[in-house]
C-alpha distance (Angstrom), angle and dihedral (degrees) to the residues before:
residue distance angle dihedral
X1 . . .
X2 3.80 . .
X3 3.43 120.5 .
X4 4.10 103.8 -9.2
X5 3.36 118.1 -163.4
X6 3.75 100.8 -102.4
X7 3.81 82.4 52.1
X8 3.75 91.9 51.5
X9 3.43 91.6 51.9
X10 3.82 100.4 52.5
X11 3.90 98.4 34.0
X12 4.01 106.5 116.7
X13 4.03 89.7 -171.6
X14 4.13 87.9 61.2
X15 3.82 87.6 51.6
X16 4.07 95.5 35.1
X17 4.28 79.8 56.4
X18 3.85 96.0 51.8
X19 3.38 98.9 47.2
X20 4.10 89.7 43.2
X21 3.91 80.4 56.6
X22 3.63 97.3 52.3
X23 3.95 93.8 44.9
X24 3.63 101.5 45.3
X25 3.97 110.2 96.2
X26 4.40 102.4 176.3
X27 4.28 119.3 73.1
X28 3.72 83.2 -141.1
X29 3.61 107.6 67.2
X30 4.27 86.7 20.1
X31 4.03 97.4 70.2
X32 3.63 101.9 37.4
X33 4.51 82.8 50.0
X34 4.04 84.6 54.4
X35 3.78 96.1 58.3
X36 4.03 104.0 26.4
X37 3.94 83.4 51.3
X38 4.14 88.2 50.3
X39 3.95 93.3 52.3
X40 3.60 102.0 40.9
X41 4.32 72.2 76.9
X42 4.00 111.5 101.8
X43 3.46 100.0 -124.0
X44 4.03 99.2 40.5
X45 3.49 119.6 106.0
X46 3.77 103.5 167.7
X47 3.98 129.7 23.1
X48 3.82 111.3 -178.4
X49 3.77 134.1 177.3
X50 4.05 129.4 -163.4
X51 3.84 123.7 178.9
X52 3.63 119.8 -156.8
X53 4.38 102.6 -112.9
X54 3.36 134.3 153.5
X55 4.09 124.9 -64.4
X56 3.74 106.0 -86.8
X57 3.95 113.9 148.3
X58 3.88 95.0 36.3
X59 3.95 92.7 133.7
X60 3.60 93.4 47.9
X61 3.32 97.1 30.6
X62 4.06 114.8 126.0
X63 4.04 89.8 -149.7
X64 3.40 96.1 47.7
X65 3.60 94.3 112.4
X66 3.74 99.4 62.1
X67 3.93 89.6 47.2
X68 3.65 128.2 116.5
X69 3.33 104.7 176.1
X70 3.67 132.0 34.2
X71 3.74 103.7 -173.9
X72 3.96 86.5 95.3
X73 3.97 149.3 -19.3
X74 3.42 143.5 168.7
X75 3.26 120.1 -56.1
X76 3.81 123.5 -158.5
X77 3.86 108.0 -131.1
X78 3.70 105.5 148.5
X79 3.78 129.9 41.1
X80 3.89 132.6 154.8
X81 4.16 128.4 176.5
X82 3.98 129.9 -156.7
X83 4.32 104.6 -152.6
X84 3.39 99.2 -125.2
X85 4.11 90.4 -110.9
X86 3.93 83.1 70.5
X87 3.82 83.1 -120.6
X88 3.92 99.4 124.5
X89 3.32 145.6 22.7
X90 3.91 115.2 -166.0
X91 3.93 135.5 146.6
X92 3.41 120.0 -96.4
X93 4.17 134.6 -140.2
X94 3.32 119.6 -74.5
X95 3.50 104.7 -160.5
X96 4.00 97.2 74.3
X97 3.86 131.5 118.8
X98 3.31 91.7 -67.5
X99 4.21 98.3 46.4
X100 4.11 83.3 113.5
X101 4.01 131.3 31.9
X102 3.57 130.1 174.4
X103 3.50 122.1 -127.5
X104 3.69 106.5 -100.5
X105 3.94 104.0 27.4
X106 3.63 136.3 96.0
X107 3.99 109.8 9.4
X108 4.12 97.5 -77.3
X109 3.95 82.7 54.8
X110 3.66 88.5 49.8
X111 3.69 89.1 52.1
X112 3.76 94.5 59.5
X113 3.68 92.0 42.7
X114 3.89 98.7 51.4
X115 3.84 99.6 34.6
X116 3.83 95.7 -133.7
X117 3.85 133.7 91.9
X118 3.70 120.4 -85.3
X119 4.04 112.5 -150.6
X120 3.69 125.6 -169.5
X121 3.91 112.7 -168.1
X122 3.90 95.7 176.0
X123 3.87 108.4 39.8
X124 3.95 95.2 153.5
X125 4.32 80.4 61.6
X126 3.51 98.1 40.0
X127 4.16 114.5 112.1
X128 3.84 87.6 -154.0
X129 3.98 108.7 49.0
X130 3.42 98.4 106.6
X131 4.25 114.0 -148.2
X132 3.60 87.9 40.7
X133 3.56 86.4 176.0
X134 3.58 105.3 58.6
X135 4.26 74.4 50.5
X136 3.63 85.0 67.2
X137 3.41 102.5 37.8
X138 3.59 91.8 47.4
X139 3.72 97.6 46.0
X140 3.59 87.0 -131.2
X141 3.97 103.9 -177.0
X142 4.20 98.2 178.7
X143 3.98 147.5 -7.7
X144 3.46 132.6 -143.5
X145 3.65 127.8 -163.3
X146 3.70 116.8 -173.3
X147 3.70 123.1 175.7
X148 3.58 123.0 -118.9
X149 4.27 106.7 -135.7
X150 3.63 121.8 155.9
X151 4.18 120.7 169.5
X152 3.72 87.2 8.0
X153 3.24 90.8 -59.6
X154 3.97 130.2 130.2
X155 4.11 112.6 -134.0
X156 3.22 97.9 174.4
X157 3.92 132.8 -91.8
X158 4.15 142.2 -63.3
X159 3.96 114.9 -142.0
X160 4.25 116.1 -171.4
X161 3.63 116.2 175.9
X162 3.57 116.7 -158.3
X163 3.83 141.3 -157.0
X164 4.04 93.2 -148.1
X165 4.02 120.2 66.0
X166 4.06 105.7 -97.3
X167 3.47 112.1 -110.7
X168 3.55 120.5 -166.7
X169 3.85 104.8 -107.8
X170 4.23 79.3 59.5
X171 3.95 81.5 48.7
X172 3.80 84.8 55.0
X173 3.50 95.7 45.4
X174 3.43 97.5 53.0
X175 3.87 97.3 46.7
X176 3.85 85.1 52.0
X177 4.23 83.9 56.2
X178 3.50 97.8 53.3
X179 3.59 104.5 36.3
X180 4.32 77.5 60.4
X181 3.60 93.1 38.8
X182 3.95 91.3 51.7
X183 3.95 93.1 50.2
X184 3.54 89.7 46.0
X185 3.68 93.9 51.6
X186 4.03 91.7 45.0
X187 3.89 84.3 47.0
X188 3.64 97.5 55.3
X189 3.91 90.4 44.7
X190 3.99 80.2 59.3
X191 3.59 91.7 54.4
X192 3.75 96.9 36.7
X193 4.29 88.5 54.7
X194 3.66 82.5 52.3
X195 3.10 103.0 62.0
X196 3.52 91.9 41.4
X197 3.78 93.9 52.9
X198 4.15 91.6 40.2
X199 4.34 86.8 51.8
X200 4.18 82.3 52.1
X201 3.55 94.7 47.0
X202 3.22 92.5 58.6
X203 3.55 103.8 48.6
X204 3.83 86.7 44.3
X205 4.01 84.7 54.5
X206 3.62 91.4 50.2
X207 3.80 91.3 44.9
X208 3.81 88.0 49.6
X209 4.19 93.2 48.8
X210 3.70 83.9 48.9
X211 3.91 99.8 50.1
X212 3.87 91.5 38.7
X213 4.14 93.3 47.6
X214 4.06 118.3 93.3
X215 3.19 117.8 -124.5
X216 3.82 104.4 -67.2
X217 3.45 92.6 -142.8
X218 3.59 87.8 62.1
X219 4.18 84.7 75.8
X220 3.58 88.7 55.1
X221 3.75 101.7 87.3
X222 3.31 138.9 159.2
X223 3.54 149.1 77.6
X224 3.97 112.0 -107.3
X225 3.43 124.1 125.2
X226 4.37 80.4 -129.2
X227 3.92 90.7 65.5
X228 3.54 96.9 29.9
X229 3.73 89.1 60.1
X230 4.25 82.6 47.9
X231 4.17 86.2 62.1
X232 3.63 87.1 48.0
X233 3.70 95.5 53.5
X234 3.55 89.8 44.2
X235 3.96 97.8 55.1
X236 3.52 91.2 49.5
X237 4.05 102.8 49.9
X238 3.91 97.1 34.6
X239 3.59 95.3 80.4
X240 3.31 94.6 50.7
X241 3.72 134.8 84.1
X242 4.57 90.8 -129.0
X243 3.26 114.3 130.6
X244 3.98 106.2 -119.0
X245 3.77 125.5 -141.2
X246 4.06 107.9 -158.7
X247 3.51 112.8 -166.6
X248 3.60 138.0 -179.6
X249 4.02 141.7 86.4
X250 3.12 142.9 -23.4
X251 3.89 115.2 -83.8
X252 4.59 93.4 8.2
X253 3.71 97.3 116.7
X254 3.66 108.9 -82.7
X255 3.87 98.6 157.7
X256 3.47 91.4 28.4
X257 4.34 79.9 70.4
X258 3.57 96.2 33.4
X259 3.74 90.2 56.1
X260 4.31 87.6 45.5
X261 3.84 91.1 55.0
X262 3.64 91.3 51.9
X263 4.14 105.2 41.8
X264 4.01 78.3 53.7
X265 3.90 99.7 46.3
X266 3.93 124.8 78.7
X267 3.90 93.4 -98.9
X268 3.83 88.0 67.1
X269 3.48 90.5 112.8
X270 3.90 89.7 56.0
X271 4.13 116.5 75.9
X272 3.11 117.3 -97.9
X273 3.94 114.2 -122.4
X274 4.11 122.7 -152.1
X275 3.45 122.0 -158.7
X276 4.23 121.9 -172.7
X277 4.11 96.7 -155.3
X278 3.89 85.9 -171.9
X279 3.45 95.7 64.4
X280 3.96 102.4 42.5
X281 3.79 110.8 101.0
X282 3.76 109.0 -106.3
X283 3.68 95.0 -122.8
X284 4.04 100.0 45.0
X285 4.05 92.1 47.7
X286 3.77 102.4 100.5
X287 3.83 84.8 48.7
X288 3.99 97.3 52.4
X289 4.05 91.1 45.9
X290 3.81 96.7 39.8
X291 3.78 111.0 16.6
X292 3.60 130.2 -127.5
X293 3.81 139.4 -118.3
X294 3.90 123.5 -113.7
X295 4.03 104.9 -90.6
X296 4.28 95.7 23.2
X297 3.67 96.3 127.0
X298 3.79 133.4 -20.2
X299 4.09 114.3 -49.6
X300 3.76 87.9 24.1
X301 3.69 93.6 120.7
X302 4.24 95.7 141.8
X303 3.99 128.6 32.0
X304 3.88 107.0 -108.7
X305 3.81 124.0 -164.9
X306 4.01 116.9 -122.0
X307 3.51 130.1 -121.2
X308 3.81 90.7 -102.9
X309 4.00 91.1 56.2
X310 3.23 77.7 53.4
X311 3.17 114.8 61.2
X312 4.11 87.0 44.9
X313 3.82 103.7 169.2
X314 3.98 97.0 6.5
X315 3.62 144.8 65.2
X316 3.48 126.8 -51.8
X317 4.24 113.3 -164.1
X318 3.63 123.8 -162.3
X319 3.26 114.8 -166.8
X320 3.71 125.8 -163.6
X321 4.17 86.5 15.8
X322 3.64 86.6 169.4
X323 4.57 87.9 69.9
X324 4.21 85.3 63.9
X325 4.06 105.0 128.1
X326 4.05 97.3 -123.5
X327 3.41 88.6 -131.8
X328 4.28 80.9 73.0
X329 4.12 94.5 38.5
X330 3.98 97.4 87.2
X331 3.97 86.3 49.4
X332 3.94 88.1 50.2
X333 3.86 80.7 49.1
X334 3.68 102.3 52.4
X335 3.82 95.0 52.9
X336 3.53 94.8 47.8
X337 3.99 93.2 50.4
X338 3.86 98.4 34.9
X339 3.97 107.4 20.3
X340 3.86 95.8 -120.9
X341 3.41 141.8 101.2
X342 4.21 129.2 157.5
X343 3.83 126.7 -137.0
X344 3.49 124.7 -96.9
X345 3.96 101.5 -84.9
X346 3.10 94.2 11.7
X347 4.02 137.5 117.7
X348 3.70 100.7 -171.1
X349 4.31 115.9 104.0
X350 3.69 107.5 -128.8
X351 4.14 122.5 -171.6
X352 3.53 125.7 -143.1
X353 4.04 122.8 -162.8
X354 4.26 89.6 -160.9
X355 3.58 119.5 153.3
X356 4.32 100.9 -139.4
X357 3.61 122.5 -150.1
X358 4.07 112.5 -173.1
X359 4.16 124.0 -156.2
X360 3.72 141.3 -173.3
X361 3.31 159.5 155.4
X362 3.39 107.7 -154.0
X363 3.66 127.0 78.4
X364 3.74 104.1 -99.3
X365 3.71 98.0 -171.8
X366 4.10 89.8 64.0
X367 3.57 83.7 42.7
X368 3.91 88.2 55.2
X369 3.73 89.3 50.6
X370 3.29 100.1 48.7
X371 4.02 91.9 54.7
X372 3.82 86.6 -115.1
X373 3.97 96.0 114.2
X374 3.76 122.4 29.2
X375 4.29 113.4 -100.8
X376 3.76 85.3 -143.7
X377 4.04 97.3 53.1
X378 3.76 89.1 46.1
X379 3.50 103.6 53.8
X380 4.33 87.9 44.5
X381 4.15 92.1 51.4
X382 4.05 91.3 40.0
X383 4.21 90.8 57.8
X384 3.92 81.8 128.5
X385 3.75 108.6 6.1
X386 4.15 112.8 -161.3
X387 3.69 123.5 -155.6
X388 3.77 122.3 -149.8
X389 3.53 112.6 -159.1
X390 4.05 121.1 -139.3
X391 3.56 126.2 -96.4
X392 3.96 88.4 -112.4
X393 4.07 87.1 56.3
X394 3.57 92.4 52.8
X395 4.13 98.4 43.3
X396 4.14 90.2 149.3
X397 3.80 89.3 66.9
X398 3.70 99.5 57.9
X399 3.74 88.7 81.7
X400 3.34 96.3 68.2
X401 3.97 96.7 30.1
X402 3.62 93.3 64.5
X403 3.58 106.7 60.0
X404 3.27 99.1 45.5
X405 4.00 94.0 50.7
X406 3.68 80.5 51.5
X407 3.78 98.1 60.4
X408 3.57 95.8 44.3
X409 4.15 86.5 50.7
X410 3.74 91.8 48.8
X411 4.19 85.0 48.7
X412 3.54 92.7 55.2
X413 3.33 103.8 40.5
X414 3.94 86.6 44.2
X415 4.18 94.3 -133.5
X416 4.27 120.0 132.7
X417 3.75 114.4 -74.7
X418 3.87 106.1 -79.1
X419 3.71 120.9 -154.8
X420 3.43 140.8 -162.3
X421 4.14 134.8 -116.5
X422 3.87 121.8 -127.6
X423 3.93 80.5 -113.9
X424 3.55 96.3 52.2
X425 4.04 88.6 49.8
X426 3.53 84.0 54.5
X427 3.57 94.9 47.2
X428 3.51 88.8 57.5
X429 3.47 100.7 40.4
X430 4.25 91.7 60.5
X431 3.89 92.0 47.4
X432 3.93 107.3 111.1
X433 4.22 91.1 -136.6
X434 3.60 101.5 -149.9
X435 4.00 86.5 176.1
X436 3.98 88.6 48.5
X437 3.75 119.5 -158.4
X438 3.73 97.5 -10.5
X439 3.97 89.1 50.7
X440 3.76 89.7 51.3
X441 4.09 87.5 55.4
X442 3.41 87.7 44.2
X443 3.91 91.8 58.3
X444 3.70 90.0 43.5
X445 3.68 91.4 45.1
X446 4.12 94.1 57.5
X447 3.62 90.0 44.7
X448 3.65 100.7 58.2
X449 4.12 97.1 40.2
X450 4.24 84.0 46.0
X451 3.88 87.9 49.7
X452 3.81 112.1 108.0
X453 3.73 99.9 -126.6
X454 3.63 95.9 -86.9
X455 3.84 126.4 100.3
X456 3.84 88.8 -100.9
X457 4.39 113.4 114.1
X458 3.85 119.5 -159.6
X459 3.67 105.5 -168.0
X460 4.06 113.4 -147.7
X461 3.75 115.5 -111.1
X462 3.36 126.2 -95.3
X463 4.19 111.6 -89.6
X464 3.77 116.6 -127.1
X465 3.63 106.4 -112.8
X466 4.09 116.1 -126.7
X467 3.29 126.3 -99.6
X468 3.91 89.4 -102.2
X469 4.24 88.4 52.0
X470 4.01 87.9 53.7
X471 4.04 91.7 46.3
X472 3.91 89.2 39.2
X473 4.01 117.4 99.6
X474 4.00 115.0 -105.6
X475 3.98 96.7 -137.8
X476 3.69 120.7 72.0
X477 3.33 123.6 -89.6
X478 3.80 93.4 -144.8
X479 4.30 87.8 68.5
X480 4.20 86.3 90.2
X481 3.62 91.6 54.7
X482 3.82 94.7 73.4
X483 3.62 133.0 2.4
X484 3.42 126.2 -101.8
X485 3.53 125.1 -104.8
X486 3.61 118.9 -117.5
X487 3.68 136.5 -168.0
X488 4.20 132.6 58.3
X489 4.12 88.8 -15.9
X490 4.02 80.8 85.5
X491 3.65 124.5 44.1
X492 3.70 101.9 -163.3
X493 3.68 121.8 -171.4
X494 3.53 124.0 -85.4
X495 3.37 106.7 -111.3
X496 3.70 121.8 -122.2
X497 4.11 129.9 -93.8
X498 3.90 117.6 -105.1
X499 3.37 91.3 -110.6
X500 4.00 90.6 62.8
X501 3.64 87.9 -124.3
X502 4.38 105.5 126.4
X503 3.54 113.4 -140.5
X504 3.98 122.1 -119.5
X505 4.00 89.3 -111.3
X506 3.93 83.5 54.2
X507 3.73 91.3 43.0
X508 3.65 93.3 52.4
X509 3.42 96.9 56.3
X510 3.74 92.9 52.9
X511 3.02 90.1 47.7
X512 4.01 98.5 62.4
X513 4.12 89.7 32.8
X514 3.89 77.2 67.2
X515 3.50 96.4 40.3
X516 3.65 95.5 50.9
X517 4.10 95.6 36.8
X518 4.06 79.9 62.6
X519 3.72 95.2 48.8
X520 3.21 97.6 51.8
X521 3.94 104.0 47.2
X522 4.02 90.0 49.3
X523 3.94 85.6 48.5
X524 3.45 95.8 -114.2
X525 3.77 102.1 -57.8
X526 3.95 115.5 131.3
X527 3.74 96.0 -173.5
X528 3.63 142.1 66.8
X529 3.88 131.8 21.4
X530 3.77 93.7 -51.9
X531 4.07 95.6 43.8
X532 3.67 134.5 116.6
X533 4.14 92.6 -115.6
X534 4.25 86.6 56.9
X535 4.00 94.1 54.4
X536 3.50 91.2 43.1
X537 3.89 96.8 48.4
X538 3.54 104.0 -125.8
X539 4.23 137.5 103.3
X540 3.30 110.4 -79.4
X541 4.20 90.9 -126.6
X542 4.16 80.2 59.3
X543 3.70 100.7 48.0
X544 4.45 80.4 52.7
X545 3.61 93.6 50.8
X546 3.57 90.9 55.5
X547 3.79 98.9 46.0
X548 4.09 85.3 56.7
X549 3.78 90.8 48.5
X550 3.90 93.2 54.0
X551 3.42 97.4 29.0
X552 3.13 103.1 -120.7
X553 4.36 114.7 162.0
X554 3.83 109.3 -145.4
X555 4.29 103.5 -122.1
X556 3.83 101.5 -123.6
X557 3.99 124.7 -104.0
């Protein structure tokens, strides 16, 4: 007798199977388990396993003359033999006869249509078996079909054929199987619609942060010639498909750029992905920019999708590129000069379509030389490097920096609009910012949550700097990494005559640099104790007729 009941009680392979059921989460490595587990039985021959899917094959199909209804079948998607010397165990094709069946026809179809087992205890004298000669060959002495149902729901159905007579403790055993097998397979459905929805969610998030962002160029203000040479660069790569290296400090805007280039290139529509590579663990970074596959390494009990799947058909930022373990560089490097990449654990080529746009702070080129980054990887993410130049570089544009940081402070924090004096924008304006942008919000930040309710803004003092900030060069240390441009992007001043004496063309333009430097630190106002015409020292109606002789348009409040 197969499978008695004191053998069904003391059989560790029956219990190793159920609890492989109940721990496996992916179809793909679940339905093969169900029937290589089945054969690796003595007296199994044949271990097969249909799911109920959609009609696919119907003009090819070899059943398709005993089908009533195309809109699905059975489809064969698992199926494992034992030779009858017991030597081997292997999977078998599954693109046979019986590939497709409708619901209904032939006794597995009947299965699925009833919702209760079908048995066959004499197969070799059985009219309907069709191959009757493999039957024979096989020494096939029963089938069992059992239907796979979980939640009231029919999955489809799991056929054994046997060289022993079923008895019904191997009836029982078999029920127990499938009923397992079928809430496993719903279960890993669950999980696989999941993922699915968790992978849209976050494109949909991205989408949404995208969509509900301002224009991030609109944080990119100022008047310099070093930031207006920024908004050139920008214009003229975002269009493109180049790879962009942004480089600078700590706290100047990198993102702020990266997220520019891409709400003006052709994957705008896509999300756009950020990645910190500082602040990945060393260990789990090849998993969080490629993904992984359930049972990769330790903990990996579920595939998950990487941030470059992600960002399918956008832009991908890595921040703080220059952290990457070197180890993950030449991956970085293949994807960038071939457009694929696999999963972690995984043999399967995927492609990605992702627009990548590189920062950092450090200087890369050391880095290079030092055998810390990868020459080849540099000289691929730097196709059109971008400088941004520090706060302290760019001194004119505080002016106008300031106050709007301050409104959008005041929003968030939900406290009266705050403003600023023309001493306090000159305050600001001769602070060296060693923290740049971000340390200016900072200082703006503290002032308005230390305000006491009233309209009134006490700006912190200015800190010391160390004895390693004093000793520490004033230019950044990122302007060796790539040269600077040169050209029309920077409208230096003309320099003077021998004589000393400045030309009018020269005078002119100093003139409006003035003009425009006082503009922009009173926020555009002319009038009134806080306006542009007060700091400068003249009547209002005076500093106007000026600004109409030179042209110059007055940037709105």
């Amino acid at each position: 007798m197969l499978w008695s009941d004191r053998q069904i009680a003391a059989t560790d392979a029956f219990r190793e199977l159920l609890l492989e059921l109940a721990q496996e989460r992916s179809l793909d490595d679940l339905l093969p388990l169900v029937t290589r587990r089945l054969a690796e039985h003595e007296d199994v021959a044949l271990a097969r396993l249909w799911l109920l899917e959609p009609g696919d094959q119907c003009d090819a199909c070899p059943n398709a003359t005993v089908c009533q209804d195309r809109t699905r079948c059975l489809h064969l998607v698992a199926s494992t033999a034992r030779s009858r010397d017991g030597a081997s165990v292997a999977a078998t094709r599954l693109n046979g006869a019986f590939r497709r069946i409708p619901v209904g026809a032939f006794k597995v179809g009947a299965v699925a249509a009833q919702g209760r087992a079908v048995l066959v205890t004499d197969p070799a004298g059985d009219p309907k078996i069709r191959h009757p000669d493999w039957v024979r060959a096989e020494g096939i002495a029963g089938f069992a079909g059992l239907p796979l149902a979980a939640r009231g729901e029919m999955l489809g159905v799991l056929g054994v054929f046997m060289r022993a007579p079923i008895s019904p403790a191997a009836v029982d055993v078999l029920r127990i199987v499938a009923n397992h097998a079928a809430a496993a397979i719903a279960t890993a459905r669950a999980f696989s619609e999941v993922e699915k929805m968790r992978h849209q969610l976050l494109v949909e998030n991205q989408q949404l942060r995208r969509t509900a962002e301002a224009d991030a160029l609109v944080d990119l203000i100022g008047v310099s010639p070093r930031l207006r040479a920024v908004l050139h660069q920008i214009a003229a790569v975002a269009p493109t498909d180049s790879t962009v290296l942004v480089l600078g400090e700590s706290g100047t805007g990198k993102e702020l750029v990266a997220r520019a280039i891409h709400q003006r290139s052709h994957h705008r529509a896509g999300p756009f992905v950020e990645v910190n590579c500082a602040a990945i663990p060393r260990e789990l970074a090849e998993s969080e920019l490629f993904g992984h596959v359930r049972g990769a390494f330790s903990g990996a009990t579920r595939d998950r999708v990487g941030r470059f799947e992600a960002a399918s058909n956008g832009t991908l930022f890595l921040d703080e590129v220059g952290e990457l373990p070197l180890e993950l560089q030449g991956k970085l490097l293949r994807i960038l000069q071939e457009g694929t990449y696999e999963r972690v654990g995984e043999v399967r080529t995927r492609h990605a379509d992702v627009r990548v746009v590189a920062a950092t702070n450090r200087n890369l080129m050391s880095d290079v030389e030092s055998g810390r980054f990868r020459q080849d990887l540099y000289y691929r993410l730097a196709v059109y490097p971008l400088t941004l130049p520090p706060l302290r570089e760019r001194r004119e544009d505080v002016a106008m920096l300031a106050p709007r940081l301050l409104e959008r402070i005041c929003l968030r924090h939900r406290r009266v609009p705050m403003t600023l004096t023309p001493q306090q924008l000159e305050d600001l304006t001769r602070r060296p910012w060693p923290g740049n942008v971000r340390e200016l919000l900072n200082v703006l930040e503290r002032a308005v949550i230390s305000a006491d309710g009233g309209e009134a803004l006490v700006l912190p003092p200015v800190e010391e700097p160390t004895p390693a900030e004093r000793l520490a060069p004033r230019h950044s240390p990122l302007s060796a990494a790539v040269p600077a441009l040169e050209g029309p992007l920077f409208p230096f001043a003309t320099a003077a005559s021998p004589s000393g004496i400045l030309p009018d063309q020269e005078m002119r333009r100093r003139e409006r640099e003035n003009l425009r430097r006082a503009l922009a630190m009173c926020g555009g106002r002319i009038y009134g104790r806080q306006g542009a015409a007060t700091l400068l020292g003249i009547k209002p109606t005076t500093l106007a007729s000026r600004l109409k002789r030179l042209h110059i348009v007055v940037p709105p409040k």
